[in-house]
N, C-alpha and C positions, 0 to 999 in steps of 0.2 A: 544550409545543412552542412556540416561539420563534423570528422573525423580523425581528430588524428595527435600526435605531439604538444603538446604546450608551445605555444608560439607560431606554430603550421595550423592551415586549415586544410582541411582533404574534401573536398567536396564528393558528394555520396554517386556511383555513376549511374544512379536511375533511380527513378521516385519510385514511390509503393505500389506495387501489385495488387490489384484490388480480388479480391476472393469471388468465385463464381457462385451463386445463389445455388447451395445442395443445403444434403441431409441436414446441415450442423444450423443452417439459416432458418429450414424449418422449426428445428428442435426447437430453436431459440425462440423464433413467433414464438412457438407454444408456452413454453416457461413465460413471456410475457402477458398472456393471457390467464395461467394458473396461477403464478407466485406473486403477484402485484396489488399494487390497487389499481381505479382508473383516475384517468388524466387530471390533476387540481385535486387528488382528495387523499393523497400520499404525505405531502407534505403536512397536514394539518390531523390526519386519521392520526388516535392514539395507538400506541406499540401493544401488539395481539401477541397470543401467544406463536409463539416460534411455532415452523412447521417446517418441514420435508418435504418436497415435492419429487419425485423417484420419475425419472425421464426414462432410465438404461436398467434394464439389470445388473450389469458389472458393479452398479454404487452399492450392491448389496457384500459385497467384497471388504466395502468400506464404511460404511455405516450401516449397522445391524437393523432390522424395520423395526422393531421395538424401542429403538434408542430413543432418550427422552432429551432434551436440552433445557438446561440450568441455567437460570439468569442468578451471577454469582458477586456482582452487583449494579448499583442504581446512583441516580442520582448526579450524571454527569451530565459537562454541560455537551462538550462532544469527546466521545471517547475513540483513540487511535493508539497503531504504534504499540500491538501487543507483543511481548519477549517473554519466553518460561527460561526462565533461570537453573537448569537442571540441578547446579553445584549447590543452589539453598534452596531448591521447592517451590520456590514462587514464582508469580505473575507479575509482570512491572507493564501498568498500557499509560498510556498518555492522554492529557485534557491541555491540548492547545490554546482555545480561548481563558482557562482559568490558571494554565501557567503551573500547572503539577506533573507529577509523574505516581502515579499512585503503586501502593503494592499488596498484591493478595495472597494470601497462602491459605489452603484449606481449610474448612470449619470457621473462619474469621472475617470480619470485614475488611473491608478494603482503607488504605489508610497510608495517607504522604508520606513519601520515599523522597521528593524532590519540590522544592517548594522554597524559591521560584525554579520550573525545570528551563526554563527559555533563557529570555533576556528580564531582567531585574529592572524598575525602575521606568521601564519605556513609556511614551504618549499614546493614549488609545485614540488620538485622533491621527495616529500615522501611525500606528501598527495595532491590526487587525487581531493576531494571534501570538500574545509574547510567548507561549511555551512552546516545550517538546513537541513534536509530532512522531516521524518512523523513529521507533528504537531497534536496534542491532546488539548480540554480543560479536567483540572481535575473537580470535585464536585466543589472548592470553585468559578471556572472561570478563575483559573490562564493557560495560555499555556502552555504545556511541549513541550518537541521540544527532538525527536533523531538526536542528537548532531551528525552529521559522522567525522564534522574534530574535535572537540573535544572530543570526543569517548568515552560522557557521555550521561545520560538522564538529562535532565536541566529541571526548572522549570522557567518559569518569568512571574514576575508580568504587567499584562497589562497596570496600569497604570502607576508606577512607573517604567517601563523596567529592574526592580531589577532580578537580575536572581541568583538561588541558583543550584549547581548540585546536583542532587538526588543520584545519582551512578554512578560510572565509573570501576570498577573494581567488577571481580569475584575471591577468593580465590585470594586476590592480583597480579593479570594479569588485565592490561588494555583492554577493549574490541576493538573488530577490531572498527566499524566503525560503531554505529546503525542506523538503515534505518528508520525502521517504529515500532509503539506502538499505543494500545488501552488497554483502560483506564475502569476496572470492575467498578460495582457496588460500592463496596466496598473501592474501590481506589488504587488496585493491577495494577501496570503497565506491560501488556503485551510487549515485543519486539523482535526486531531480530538484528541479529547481522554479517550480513556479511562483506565482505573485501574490499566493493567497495569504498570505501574514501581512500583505501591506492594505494599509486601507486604501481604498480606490483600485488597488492591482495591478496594470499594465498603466494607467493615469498618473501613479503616485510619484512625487514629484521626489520621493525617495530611494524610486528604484534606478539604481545606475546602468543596470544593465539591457540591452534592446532587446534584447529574445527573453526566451524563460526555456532553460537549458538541459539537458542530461548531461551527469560529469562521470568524470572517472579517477579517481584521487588515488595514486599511490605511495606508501612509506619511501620518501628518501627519494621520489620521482617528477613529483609536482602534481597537479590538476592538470587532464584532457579535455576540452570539448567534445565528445561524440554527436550531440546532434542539437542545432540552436532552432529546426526548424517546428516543434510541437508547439503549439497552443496551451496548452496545458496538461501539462508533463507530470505523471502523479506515482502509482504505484511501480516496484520496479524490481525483480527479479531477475537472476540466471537458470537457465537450464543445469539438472543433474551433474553435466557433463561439463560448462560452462562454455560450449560452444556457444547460445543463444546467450540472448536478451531481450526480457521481454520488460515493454512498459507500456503503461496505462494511460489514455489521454481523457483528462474529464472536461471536454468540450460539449457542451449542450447542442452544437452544431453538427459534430461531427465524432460521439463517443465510442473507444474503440481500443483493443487493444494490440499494440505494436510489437514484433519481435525483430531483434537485429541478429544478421550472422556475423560474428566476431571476427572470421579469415576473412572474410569477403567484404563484408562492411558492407552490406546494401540492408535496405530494411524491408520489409514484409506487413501486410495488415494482416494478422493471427486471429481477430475476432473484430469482425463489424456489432457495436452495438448499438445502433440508430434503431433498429424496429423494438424494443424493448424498451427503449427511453419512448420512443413514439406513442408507446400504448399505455406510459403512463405510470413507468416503473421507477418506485423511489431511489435517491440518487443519481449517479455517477460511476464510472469506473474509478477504483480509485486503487489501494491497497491489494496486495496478493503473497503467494508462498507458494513454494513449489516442490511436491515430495520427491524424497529419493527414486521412486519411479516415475517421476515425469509428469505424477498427475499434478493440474494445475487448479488451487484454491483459489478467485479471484472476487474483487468487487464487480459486481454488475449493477444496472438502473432492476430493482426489482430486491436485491439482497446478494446474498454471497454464492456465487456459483462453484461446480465440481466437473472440470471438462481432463478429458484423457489426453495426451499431449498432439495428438490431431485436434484439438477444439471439438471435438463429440461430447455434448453436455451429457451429464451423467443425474442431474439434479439440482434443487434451488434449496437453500437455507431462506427464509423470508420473514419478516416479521411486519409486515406493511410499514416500514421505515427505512432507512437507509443502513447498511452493516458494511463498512468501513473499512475496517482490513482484520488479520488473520496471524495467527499463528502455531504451529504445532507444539505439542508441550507435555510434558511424562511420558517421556521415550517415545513418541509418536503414537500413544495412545489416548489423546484427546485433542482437539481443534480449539481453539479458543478464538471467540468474534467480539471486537468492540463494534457492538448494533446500537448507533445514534446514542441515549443517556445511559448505557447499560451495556453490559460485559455478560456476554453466553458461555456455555462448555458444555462442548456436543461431545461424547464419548466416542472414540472411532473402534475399528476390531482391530485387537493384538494383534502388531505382525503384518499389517495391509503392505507394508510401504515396502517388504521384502528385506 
């Protein structure tokens, strides 16, 4: 486990803190019991209609009990990596295995923005997932895009569709396959780096690299190692304030979501999600978003969860499939979920996020 300079390793000075079994553990049983299917019958049940499941009353803050949820389209093969474009109205989310980047704007279908969005040309018997995955805007409004089959972080320009790579290499090793990225203040790109774009994954005789990594990529700075010690390294946010960092591990063994303190540089386990995968909840952690108030959007095994910046669930989005990751979008007046073949928008209340 690693922190520090490009060329320096900083070793972390203590492993993760494991959370004591309170309120937020119970809570969480529970949601795995209401928002799920059970065990072997998630993967194969067809996608229900969306529902709410209300844990707190505080989520009434945030999603009105009347609110309906919109499936705004269909027909993917997996959908990820949703971005609302505030400057043109739209939606840009990502289909990995089919190598697009699609794009929605109201009243319309859905319809290629980026095609090939990955890598162009690749062997599908050594790489798994040629396209897009996380998409990002940076400060000037350009997209970045973690590249998995090209197994860079890219930039492209929206109008032009110019695209330049930012990075693809650590210490001259190509990275496995990046997933997802968020984008500081400052213009430091957060990612992760796990194996899932290669066929075979940690086996494949095309991954150069020994870990599967979190990075930290700056203009004009180089790439960091932060941490080589994840398993499988996936969704990946900062706090409001950008003292935290949080990331997501979709380990079947061990799923759960991590937070690092930025001064300190030690890491934290922010949410165990072992008894919700246990019970039989579709997916992974995977994808997340974090509002101006702290409140945190995440993937869970069960669907997409609404936890207060203590991890106190607040409610499940679920659709008996897997919902992938998130993004907020018209002024933070709507939620948008890419859920397994299809894209939702859940209306939220004007004004929640303060």
């Amino acid at each position: 486990m690693s922190w520090g300079p490009a060329g320096r390793d900083h070793r972390m000075p203590a492993p993760p803190r494991r959370l004591a079994v309170d309120r937020r553990s119970v809570l969480i049983g529970g949601l795995a019991m209401l928002g799920t299917e059970g065990p072997g019958l998630a993967a194969a049940a067809p996608a229900v209609v969306p529902r709410i499941t209300r844990m707190s009353p505080p989520l009434d803050r945030i999603i009105a009990p009347d609110a309906v949820i919109e499936t705004i389209a269909t027909g993917i093969r997996w959908a990820e990596g949703p971005v609302w474009v505030e400057a043109g109205g739209y939606l840009l989310f990502s289909d990995p295995p089919a190598n697009i980047v699609r794009q929605w704007r109201s009243g319309g279908p859905a319809t290629p923005f980026l095609d090939p969005s990955g890598a162009s040309g690749s062997d599908p018997t050594r790489v798994r997932e040629p396209g897009a995955n996380g998409l990002a805007l940076d400060r000037e409004g350009g997209l970045l895009i973690a590249n998995s089959g090209g197994r860079s972080i890219d930039r492209v320009d929206l109008v032009t569709r110019r695209r330049t790579v930012l990075v693809d290499r650590y210490r001259g090793r190509r990275f496995n396959s990046p997933n997802d990225l968020h984008v500081a203040r400052s213009g430091a790109i957060y990612f992760t780096d796990p194996p899932y774009g290669l066929v075979g994954g940690d086996a494949s005789p095309d991954k150069e690299m020994a870990y599967n990594g979190v990075y930290r990529w700056t203009p004009g700075g180089g790439v960091d190692l932060l941490d080589d010690s994840l398993t499988r390294p996936n969704g990946i946010a900062l706090s409001p304030d950008e003292t935290r960092l949080y990331v997501s591990v979709s380990d079947e063994a061990a799923p759960r979501i991590m937070v690092y303190d930025l001064e300190s540089r030690t890491p934290d386990l922010w949410l165990d999600l072992k008894p919700m995968h246990a019970r039989g909840g579709a997916g992974l952690p995977d994808g997340m978003k974090v509002a101006r108030d702290g409140t945190m959007v995440c993937s869970v095994p069960g669907g997409m969860m609404i936890l207060t910046p203590e991890a106190e669930p607040l409610g499940l989005i679920s659709t008996g499939a897997p919902i992938a990751n998130c993004a907020f979008g018209e002024q933070g007046r709507v939620l948008y979920l890419t859920a397994n073949d299809r894209v939702l928008r859940l209306p939220l209340r004007a004004g929640w996020q303060g």
